[in-house]
TIVO-2410 file (N, C-alpha, C; in nm, 3 decimals):
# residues 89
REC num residu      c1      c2      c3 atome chaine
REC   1      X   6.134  -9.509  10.236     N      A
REC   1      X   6.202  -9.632  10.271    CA      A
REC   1      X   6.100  -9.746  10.266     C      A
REC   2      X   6.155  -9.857  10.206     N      A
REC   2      X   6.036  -9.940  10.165    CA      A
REC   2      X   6.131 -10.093  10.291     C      A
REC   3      X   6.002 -10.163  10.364     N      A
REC   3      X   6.021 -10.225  10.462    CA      A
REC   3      X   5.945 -10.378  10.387     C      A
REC   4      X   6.037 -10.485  10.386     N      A
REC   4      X   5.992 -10.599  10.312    CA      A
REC   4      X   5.908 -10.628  10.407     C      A
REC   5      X   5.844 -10.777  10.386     N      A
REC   5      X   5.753 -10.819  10.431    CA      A
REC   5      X   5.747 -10.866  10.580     C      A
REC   6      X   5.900 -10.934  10.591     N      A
REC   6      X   5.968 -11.022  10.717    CA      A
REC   6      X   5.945 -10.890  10.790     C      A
REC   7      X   5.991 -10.794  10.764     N      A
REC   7      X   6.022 -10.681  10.863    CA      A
REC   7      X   5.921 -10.611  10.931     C      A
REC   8      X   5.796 -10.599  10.839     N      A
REC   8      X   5.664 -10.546  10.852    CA      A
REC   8      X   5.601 -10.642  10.942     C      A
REC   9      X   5.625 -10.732  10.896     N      A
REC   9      X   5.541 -10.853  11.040    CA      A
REC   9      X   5.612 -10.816  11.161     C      A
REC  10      X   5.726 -10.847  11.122     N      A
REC  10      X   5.773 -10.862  11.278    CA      A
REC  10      X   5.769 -10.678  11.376     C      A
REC  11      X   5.765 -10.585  11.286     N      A
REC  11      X   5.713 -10.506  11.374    CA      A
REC  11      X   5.557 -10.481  11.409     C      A
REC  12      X   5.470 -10.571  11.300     N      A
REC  12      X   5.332 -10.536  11.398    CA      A
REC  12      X   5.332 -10.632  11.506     C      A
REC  13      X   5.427 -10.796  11.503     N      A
REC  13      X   5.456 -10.874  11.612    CA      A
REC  13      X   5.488 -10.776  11.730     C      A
REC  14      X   5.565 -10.668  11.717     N      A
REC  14      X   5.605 -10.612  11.861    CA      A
REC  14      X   5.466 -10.518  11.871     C      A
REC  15      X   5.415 -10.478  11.787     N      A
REC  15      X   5.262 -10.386  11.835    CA      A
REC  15      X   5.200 -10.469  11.905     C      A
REC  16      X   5.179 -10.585  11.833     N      A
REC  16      X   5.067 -10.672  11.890    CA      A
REC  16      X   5.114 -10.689  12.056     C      A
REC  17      X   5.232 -10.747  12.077     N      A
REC  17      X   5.289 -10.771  12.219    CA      A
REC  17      X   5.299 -10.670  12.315     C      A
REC  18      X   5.302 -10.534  12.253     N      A
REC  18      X   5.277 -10.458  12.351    CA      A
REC  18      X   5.167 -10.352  12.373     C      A
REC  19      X   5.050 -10.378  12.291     N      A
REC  19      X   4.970 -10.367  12.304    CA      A
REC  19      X   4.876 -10.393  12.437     C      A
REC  20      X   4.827 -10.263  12.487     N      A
REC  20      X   4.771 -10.242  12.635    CA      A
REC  20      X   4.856 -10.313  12.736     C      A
REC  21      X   5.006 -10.311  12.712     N      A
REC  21      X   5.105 -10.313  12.811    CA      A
REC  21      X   5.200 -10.201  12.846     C      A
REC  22      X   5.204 -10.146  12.747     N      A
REC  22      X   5.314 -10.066  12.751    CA      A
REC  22      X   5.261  -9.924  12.674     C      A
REC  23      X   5.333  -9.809  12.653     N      A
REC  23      X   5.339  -9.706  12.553    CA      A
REC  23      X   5.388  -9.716  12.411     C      A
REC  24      X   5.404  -9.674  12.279     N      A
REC  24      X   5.422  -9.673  12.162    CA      A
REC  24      X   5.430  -9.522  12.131     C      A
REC  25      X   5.570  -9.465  12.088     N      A
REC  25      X   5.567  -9.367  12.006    CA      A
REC  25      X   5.585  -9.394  11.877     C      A
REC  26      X   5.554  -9.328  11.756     N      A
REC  26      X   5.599  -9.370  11.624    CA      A
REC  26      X   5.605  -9.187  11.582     C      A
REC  27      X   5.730  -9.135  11.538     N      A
REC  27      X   5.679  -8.983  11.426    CA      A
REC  27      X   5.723  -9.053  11.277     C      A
REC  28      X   5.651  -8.991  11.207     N      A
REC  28      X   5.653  -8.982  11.034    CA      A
REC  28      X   5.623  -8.858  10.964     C      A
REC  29      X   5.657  -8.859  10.876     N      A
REC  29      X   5.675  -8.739  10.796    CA      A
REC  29      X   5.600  -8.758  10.686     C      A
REC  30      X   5.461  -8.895  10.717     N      A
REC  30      X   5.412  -8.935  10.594    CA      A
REC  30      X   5.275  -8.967  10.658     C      A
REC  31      X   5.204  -8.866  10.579     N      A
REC  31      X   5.052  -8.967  10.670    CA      A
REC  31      X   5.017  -9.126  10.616     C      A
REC  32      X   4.885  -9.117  10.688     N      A
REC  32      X   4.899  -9.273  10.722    CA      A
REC  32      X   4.849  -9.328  10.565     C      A
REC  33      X   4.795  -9.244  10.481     N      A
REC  33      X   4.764  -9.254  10.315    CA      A
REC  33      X   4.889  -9.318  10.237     C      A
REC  34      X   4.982  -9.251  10.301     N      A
REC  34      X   5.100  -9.341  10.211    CA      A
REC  34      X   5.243  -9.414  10.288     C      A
REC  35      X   5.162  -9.464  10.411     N      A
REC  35      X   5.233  -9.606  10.440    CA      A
REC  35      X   5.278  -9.701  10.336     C      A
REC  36      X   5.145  -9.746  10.261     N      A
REC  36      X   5.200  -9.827  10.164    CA      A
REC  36      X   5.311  -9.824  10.079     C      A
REC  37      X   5.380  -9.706  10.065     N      A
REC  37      X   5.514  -9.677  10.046    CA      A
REC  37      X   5.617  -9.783  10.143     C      A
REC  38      X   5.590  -9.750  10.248     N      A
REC  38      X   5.664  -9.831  10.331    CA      A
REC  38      X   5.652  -9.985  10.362     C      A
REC  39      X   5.556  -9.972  10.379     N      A
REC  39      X   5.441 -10.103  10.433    CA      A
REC  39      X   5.367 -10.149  10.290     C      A
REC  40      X   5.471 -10.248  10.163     N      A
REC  40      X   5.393 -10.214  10.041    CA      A
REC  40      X   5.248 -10.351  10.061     C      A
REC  41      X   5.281 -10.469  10.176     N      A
REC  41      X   5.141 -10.531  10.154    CA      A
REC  41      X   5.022 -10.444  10.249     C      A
REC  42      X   4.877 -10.397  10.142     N      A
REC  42      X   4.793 -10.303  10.199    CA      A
REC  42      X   4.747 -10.405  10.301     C      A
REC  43      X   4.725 -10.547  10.316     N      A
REC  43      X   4.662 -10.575  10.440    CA      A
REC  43      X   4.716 -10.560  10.565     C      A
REC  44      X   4.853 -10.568  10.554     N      A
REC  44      X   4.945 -10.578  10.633    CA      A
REC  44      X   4.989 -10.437  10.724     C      A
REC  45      X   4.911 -10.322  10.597     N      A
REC  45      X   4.967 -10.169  10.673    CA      A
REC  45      X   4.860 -10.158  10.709     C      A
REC  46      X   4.786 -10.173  10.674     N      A
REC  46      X   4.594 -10.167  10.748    CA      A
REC  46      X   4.603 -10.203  10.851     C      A
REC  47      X   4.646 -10.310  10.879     N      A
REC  47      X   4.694 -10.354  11.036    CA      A
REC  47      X   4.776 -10.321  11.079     C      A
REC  48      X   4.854 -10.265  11.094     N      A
REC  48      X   4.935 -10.174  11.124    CA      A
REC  48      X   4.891 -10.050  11.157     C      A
REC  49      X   4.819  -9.961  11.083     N      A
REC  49      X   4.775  -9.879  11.086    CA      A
REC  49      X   4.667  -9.890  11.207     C      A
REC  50      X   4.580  -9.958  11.229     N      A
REC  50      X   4.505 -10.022  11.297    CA      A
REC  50      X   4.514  -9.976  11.459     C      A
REC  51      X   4.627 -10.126  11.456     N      A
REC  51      X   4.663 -10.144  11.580    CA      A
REC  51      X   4.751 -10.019  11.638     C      A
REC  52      X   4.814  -9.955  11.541     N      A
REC  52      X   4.841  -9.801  11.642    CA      A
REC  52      X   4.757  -9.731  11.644     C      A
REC  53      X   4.678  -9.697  11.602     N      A
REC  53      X   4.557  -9.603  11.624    CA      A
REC  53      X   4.442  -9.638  11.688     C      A
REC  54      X   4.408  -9.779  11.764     N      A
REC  54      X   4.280  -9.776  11.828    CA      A
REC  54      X   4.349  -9.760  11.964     C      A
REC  55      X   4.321  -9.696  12.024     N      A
REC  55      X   4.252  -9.650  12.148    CA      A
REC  55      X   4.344  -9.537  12.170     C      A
REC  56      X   4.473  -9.516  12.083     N      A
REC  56      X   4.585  -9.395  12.033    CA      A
REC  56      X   4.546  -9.272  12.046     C      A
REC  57      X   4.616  -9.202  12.010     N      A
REC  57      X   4.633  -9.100  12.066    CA      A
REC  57      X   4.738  -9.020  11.963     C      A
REC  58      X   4.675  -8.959  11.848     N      A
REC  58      X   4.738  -8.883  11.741    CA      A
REC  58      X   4.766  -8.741  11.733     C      A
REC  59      X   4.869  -8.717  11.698     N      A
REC  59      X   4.890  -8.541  11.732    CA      A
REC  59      X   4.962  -8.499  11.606     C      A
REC  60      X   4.911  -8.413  11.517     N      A
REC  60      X   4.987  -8.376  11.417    CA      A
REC  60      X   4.987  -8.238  11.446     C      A
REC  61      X   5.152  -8.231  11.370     N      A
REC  61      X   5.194  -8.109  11.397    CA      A
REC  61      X   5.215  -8.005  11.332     C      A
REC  62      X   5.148  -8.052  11.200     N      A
REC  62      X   5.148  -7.989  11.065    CA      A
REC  62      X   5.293  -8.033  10.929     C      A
REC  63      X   5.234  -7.976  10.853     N      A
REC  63      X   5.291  -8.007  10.711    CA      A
REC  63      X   5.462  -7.929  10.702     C      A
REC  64      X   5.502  -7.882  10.772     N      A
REC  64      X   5.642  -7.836  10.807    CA      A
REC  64      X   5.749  -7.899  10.860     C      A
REC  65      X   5.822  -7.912  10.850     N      A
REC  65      X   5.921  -7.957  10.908    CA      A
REC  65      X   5.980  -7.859  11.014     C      A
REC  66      X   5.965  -7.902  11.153     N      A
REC  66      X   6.051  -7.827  11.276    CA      A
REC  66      X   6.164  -7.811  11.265     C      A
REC  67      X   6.284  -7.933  11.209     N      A
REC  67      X   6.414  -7.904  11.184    CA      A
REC  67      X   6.451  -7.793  11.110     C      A
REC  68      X   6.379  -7.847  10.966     N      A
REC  68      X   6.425  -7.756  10.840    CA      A
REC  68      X   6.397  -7.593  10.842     C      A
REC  69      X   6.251  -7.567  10.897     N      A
REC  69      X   6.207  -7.450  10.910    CA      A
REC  69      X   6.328  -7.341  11.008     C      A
REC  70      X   6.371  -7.448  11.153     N      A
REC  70      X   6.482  -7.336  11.195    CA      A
REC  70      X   6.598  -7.357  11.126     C      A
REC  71      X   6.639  -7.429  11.071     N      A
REC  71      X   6.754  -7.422  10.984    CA      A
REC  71      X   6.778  -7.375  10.895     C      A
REC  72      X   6.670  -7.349  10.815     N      A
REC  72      X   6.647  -7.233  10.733    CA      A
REC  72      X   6.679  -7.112  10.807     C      A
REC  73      X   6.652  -7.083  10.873     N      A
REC  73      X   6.628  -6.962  10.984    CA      A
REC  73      X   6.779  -6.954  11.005     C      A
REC  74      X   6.848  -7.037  11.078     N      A
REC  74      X   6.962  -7.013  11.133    CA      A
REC  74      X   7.091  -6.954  10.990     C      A
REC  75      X   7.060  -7.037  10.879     N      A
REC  75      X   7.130  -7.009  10.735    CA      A
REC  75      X   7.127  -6.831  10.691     C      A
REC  76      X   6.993  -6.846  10.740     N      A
REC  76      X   6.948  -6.706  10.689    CA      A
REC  76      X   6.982  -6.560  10.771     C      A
REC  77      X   6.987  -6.618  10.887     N      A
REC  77      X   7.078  -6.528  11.083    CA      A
REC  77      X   7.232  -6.541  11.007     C      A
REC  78      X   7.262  -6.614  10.986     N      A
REC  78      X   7.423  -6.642  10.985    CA      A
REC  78      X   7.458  -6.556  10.817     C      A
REC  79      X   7.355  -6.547  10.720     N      A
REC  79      X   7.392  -6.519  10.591    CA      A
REC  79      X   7.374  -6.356  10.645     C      A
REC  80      X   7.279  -6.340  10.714     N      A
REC  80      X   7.249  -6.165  10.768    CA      A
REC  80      X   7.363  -6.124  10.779     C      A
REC  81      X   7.455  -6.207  10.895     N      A
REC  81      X   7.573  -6.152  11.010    CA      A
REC  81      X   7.669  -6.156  10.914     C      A
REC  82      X   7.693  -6.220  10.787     N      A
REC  82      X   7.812  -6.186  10.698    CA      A
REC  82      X   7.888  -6.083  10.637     C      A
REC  83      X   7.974  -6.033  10.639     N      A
REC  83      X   7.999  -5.925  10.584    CA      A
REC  83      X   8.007  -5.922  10.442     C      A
REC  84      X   7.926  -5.838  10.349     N      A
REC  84      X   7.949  -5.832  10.231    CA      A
REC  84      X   8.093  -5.806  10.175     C      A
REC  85      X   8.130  -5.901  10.072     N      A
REC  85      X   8.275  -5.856  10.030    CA      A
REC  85      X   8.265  -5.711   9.926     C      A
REC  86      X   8.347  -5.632   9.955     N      A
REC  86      X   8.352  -5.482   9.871    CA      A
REC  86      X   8.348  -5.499   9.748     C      A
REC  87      X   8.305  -5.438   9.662     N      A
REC  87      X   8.278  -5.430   9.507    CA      A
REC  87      X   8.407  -5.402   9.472     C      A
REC  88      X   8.443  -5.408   9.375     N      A
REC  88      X   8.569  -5.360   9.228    CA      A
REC  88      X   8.511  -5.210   9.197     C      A
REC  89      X   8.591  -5.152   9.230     N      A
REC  89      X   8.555  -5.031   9.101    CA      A
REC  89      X   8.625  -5.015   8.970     C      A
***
């Protein structure tokens, strides 16, 4: 998802404002290498990037997806519990 310019300011405007006031969660499914996807001016995701990460507090949880991985799972429980339909002879 690509975030124009107006939009990109105005959310590092709310970093900036709540910066050492408050908490900030952000999850992504994209490290911070290809923001610029999102965030396409690089000065602008640099700062961005920035200002959530100094004094932050980063936790990755690896290259998987939590949803997909049990949903896979559950497809695969539910395809188990099916009853095979009988062959033709």
């Amino acid at each position: 998802m690509e975030l124009d310019r107006r939009g990109a300011e105005l959310l590092f405007q709310v970093l900036t404002e709540r910066e050492e006031k408050a908490s900030v969660a952000i999850a992504s499914n994209e490290s911070f290498g290809g923001w610029t996807k999102t965030f396409t001016d690089p000065r602008l995701c640099a700062a961005i990037v920035d200002r959530l990460t100094f004094g932050g507090n980063i936790i990755e949880t690896g290259t998987d997806s939590y949803r997909l991985t049990h949903s896979r799972a559950r497809a695969d429980d539910h395809d188990q519990q099916q009853p095979k339909p009988a062959q033709r002879r």
